[in-house]
C-alpha positions as a Markdown table, in Angstrom:
| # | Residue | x | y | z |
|---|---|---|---|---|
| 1 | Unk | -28.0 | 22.4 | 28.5 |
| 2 | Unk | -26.3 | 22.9 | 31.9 |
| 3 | Unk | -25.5 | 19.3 | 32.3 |
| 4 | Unk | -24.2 | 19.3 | 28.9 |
| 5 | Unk | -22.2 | 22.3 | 29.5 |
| 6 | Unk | -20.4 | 20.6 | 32.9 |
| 7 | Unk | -19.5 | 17.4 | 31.3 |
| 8 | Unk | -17.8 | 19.5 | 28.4 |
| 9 | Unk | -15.9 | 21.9 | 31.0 |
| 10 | Unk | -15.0 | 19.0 | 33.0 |
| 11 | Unk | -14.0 | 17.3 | 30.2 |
| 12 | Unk | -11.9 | 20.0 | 28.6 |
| 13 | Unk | -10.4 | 20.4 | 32.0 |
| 14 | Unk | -9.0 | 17.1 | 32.7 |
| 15 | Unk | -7.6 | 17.2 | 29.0 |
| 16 | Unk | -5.7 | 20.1 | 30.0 |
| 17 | Unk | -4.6 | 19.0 | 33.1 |
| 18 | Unk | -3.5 | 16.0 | 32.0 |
| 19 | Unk | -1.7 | 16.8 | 28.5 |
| 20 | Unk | 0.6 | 19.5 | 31.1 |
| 21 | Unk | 1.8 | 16.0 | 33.2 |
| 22 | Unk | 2.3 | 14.0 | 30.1 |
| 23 | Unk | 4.4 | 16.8 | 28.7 |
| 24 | Unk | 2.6 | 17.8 | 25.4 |
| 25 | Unk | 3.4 | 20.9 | 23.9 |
| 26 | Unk | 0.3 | 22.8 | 22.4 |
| 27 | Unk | 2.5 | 26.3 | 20.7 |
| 28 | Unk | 0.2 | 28.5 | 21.9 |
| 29 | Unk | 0.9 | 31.8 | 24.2 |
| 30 | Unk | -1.9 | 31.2 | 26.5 |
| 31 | Unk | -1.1 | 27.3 | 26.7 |
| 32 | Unk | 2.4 | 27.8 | 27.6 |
| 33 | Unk | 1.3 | 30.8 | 30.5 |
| 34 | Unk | -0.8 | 28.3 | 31.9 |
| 35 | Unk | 1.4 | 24.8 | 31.8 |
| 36 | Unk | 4.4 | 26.9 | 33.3 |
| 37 | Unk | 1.7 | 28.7 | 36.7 |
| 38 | Unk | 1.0 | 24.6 | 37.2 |
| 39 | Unk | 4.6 | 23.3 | 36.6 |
| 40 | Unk | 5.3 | 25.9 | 39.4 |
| 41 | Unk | 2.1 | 25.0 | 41.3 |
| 42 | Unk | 3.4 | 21.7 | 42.1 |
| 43 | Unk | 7.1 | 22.0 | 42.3 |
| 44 | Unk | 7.5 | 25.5 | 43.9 |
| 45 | Unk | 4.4 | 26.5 | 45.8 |
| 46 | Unk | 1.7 | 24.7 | 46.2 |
| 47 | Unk | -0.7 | 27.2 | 48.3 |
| 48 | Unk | -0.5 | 29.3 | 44.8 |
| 49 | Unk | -1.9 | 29.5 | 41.6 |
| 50 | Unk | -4.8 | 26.5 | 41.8 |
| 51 | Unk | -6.1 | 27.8 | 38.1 |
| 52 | Unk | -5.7 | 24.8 | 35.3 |
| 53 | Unk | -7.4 | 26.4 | 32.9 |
| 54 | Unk | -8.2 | 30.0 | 34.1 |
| 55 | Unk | -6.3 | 31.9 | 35.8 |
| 56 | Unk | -9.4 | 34.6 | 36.7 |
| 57 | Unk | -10.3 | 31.6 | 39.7 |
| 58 | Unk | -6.9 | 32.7 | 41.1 |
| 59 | Unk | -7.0 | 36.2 | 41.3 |
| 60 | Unk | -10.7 | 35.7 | 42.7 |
| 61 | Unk | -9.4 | 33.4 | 45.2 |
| 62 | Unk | -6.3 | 35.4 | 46.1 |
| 63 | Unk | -3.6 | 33.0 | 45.0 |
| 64 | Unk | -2.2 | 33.9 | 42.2 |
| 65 | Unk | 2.0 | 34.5 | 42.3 |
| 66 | Unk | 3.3 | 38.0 | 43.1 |
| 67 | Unk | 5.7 | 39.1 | 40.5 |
| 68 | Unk | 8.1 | 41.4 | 41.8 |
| 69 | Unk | 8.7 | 44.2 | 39.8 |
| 70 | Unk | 12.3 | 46.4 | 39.8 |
């Protein structure tokens, strides 16, 4: 069951990953959240938010963006 349960993370990791490079749009809240923290990943910071799929790993790791608040 373990095994089973890493191939189908992995799996459903990649997919994600991929499907923000390739541009598809899934209209979901959650989908969009996460596609824009890697768009900005890559093309604004790259020692911040790491997190594909979950963005928990980031704010465990202590790299997810500050948001400054006014």
């Amino acid at each position: 069951m373990f095994f089973g349960g890493w191939i189908l993370g992995s799996l459903l990791y990649d997919g994600m990953h991929l499907s923000f490079h390739f541009n598809w749009n899934i209209p979901t809240t959650y989908y969009q959240n996460m596609k824009d923290a890697h768009m900005r990943h890559h093309f604004r910071d790259t020692s911040k938010e790491y997190g594909v799929t979950a963005p928990i790993w980031d704010h465990i790791w202590g790299t997810e963006r500050q948001t400054t608040q006014k």
